[in-house]
ZABA-743141 format. One record per residue (C-alpha): x, y, z; residue in one letter; chain; residue number from 1. Coordinates in steps of 0.5 Angstrom, whole numbers, plus 500, padded with zeros to 3 digits. Example, Ala and Ser with C-alpha at 12.3 -4.5 7.8 and 13.67 -1.06 7.14 Angstrom:
- 525;491;516;A;A;1
- 527;498;514;S;A;2
***
This chain:
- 293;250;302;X;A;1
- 290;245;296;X;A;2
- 294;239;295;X;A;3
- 293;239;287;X;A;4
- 295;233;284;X;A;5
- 297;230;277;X;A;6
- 294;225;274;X;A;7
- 296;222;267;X;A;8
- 291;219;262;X;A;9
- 293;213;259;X;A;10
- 299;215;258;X;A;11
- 299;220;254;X;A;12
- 301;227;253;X;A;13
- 294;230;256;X;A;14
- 294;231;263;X;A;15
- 288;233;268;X;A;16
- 289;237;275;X;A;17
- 285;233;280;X;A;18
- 284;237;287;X;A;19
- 285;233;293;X;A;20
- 279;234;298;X;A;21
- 281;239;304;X;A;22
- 284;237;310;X;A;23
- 278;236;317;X;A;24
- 278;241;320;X;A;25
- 281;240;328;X;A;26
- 276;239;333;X;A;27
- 270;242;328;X;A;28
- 272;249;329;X;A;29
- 273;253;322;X;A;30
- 276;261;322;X;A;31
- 273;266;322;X;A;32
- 275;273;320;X;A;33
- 273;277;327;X;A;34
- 270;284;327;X;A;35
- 275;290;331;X;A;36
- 273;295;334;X;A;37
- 274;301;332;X;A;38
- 274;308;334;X;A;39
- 274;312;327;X;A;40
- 270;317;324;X;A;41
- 270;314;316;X;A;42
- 264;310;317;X;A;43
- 260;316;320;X;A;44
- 255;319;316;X;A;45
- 256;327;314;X;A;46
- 252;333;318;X;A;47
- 248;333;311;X;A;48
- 246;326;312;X;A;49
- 251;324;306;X;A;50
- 255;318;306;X;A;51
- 262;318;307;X;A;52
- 267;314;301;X;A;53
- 272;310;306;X;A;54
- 279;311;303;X;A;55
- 283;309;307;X;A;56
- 283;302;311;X;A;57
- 283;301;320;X;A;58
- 289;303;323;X;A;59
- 292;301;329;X;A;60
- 292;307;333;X;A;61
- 284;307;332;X;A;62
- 283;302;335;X;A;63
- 279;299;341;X;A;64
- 278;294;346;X;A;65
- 271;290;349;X;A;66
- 270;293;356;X;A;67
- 272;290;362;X;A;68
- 265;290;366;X;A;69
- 268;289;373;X;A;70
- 263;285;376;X;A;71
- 265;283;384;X;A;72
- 268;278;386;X;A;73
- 275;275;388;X;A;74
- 282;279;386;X;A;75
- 281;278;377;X;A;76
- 287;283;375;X;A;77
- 290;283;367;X;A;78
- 295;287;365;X;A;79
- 295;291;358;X;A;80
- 300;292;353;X;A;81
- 299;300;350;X;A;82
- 301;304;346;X;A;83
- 308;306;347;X;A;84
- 309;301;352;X;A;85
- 305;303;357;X;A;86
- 300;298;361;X;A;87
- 293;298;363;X;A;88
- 291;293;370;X;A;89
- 284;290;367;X;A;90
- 280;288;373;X;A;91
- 275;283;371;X;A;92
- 273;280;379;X;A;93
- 275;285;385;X;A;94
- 271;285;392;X;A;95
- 276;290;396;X;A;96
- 278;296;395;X;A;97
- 282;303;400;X;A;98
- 275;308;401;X;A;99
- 276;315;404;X;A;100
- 272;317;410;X;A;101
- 272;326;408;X;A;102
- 270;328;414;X;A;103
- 274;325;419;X;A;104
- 280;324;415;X;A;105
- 280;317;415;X;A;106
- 282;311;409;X;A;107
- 281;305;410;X;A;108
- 281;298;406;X;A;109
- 274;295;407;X;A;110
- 270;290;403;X;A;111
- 264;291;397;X;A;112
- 259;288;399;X;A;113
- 254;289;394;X;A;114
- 252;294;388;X;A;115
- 246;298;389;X;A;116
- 245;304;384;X;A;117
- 249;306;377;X;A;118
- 246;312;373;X;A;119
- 248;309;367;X;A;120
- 244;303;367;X;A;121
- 240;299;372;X;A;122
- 242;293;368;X;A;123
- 249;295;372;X;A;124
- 247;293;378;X;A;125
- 242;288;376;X;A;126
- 249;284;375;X;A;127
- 253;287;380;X;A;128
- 259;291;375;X;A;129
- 263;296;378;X;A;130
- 265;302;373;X;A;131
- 267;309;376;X;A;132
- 261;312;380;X;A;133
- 258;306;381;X;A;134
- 254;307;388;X;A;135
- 256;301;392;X;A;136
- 255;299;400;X;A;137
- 262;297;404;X;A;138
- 263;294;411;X;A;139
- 262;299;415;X;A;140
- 267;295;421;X;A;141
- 274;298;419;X;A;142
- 271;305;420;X;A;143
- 266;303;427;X;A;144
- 274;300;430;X;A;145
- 277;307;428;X;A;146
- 271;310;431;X;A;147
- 272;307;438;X;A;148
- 279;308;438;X;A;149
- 280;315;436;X;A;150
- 273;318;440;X;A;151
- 271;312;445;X;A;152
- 264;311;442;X;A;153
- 262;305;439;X;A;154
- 257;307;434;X;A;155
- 254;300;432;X;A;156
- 250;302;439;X;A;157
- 243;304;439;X;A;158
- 242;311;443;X;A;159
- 248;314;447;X;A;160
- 247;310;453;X;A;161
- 250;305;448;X;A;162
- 256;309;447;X;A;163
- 257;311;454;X;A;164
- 257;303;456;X;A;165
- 262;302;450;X;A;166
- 266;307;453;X;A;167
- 266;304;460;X;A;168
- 268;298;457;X;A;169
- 274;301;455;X;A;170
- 276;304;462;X;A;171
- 276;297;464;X;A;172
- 281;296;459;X;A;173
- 286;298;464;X;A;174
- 286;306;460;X;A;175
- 290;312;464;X;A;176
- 287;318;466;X;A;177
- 290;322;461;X;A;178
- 288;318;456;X;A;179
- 280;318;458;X;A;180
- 280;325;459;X;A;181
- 283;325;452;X;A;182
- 277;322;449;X;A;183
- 272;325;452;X;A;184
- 275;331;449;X;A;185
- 274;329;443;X;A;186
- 268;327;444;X;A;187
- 265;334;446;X;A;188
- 267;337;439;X;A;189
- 266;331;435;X;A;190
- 260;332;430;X;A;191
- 257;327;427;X;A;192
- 252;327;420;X;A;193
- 245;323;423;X;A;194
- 245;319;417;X;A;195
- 252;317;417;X;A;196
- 251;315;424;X;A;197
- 244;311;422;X;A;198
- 248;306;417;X;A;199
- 253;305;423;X;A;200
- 247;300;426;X;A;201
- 246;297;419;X;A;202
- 254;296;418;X;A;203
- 254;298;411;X;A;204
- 255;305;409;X;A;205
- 254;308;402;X;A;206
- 260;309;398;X;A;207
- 262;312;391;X;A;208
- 266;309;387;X;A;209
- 272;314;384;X;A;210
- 277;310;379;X;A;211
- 276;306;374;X;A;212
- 277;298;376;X;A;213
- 277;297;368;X;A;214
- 283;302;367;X;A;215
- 287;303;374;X;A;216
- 286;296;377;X;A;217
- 283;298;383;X;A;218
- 276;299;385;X;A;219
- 277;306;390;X;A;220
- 272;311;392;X;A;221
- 270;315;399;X;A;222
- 264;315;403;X;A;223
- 258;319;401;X;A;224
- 256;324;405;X;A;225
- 251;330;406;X;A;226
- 247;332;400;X;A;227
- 250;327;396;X;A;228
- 248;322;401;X;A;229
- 240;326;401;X;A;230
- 240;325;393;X;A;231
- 242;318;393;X;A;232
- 237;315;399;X;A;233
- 232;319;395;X;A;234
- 234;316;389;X;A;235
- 234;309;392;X;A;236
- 227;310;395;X;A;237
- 224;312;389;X;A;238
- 227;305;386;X;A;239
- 225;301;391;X;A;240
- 217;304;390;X;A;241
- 217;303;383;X;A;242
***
C-alpha cells in the first residue's frame, strides 16, 4: 500500500497529498504474476481456423501441473494433494525399483543402473529421465542368485563347463541327494532365451519401465524378452552407428 500523506501550505485552507516513496523491496526480488498451466480448450483455435472469444476465465479443475522428469538417483518422492482429496507420490530422484522376470515367474527389487532408450525423446535419455517405457538397464545379480538356487547354473559363466563347475561347487556345500538330483531335473527341462542369457555374462539386463514414477512413486517394469528384446538390440545398434 502507498502511504499518503498531508501536507498543509502555510497554514491555510488549501492542501496538497504527497505520496511517500515505496518501501525497498526485500531482498530485490519483486512479484511476479506466474502463468498456469491449463488444460483448456478456450484458447484453441476453430477447425475453420477461426478464433475463439474467451468468455470465461481458467478454472481450477482445468488445471495442470509441471512434469516431474524422474531422473535417477537416491529415493526423492513428494506427495500431491488432488482433486477429491486423493494424492499422487511425485518421484523426482529413484534408482530401484521391483522387475519382473515373465518367463520364470521371478520379480525382484534391483537397481537401475542407466537409461538407454526412450521413443519420446533421446533428449530423455541423454539426461537419464525415467517415464513410463522408458527402456533401462538393471543389475542382473538378484536374478543370476535366484538362478543358482533354483536350477544349480551359474550364468555369469562362460559356456556350459562354467555351469557344470558352479554346480560342483554347490555339491561341495554339503547338498543332499535328493536335492541334487532335484536340480538337475530341472535342469533338464529349463529353456533359456540365448539372448537373455548373453546379457548374464554383462550383469545388466534390458528392461522396460511399466508404471509411471511421476504419478505412482515407483519406478517398476519387467525384463524384455523375445521379439521385443530383437526390436530394441536393433534399435540400439542402429543408435550406436548413426
Amino acid at each position: 500500500a502507498i502511504l499518503a500523506q498531508a501536507i498543509l501550505v502555510h497554514g491555510g485552507p488549501c492542501s496538497w497529498i504527497a505520496p511517500a516513496a515505496a518501501p525497498p523491496a526485500r531482498f530485490g526480488t519483486r512479484l511476479r504474476a506466474a502463468m498456469g498451466i491449463s488444460r483448456d480448450s478456450r484458447h484453441k483455435h476453430r477447425k475453420t481456423g477461426g478464433r475463439r472469444n474467451i468468455h470465461q476465465k481458467k478454472r481450477k479443475f482445468e488445471m495442470g501441473r509441471p512434469a516431474a522428469l524422474c531422473k535417477m538417483g537416491s529415493k526423492r518422492v513428494r506427495p500431491v494433494r488432488c482433486r477429491g482429496g486423493n494424492m499422487k507420490y511425485r518421484a523426482l530422484r529413484i534408482d530401484a525399483g521391483n522387475f519382473a522376470w515373465g518367463s520364470e515367474n521371478c520379480a525382484k527389487k534391483v537397481r537401475i543402473l542407466d537409461v538407454v532408450y526412450n521413443a519420446t525423446s533421446n533428449e530423455l535419455v541423454r539426461t537419464k529421465t525415467l517415464t513410463k517405457n522408458s527402456i533401462v538397464q538393471i543389475d542382473a545379480q538378484p536374478y543370476k542368485q535366484w538362478y543358482l538356487k533354483k536350477y544349480g547354473v551359474d550364468l555369469g559363466k562362460k559356456g556350459k563347463k562354467g555351469g557344470k563347475e558352479g554346480s560342483k561347487e554347490e555339491e561341495q556345500e554339503k547338498k543332499s541327494r535328493h536335492v541334487i538330483f532335484k536340480l538337475k531335473a530341472r535342469e533338464a527341462k529349463q529353456k533359456l532365451d540365448p539372448a537373455v542369457e548373453e546379457q548374464f555374462q554383462s550383469g545388466r539386463l534390458l528392461a522396460c519401465v511399466s508404471s509411471r514414477p511421476g504419478q505412482c512413486g515407483r519406478c517398476d517394469g519387467y525384463v524384455l524378452e523375445g521379439e521385443e528384446l530383437t526390436f530394441y538390440k536393433r534399435k540400439l545398434e542402429k543408435k550406436k552407428k548413426a
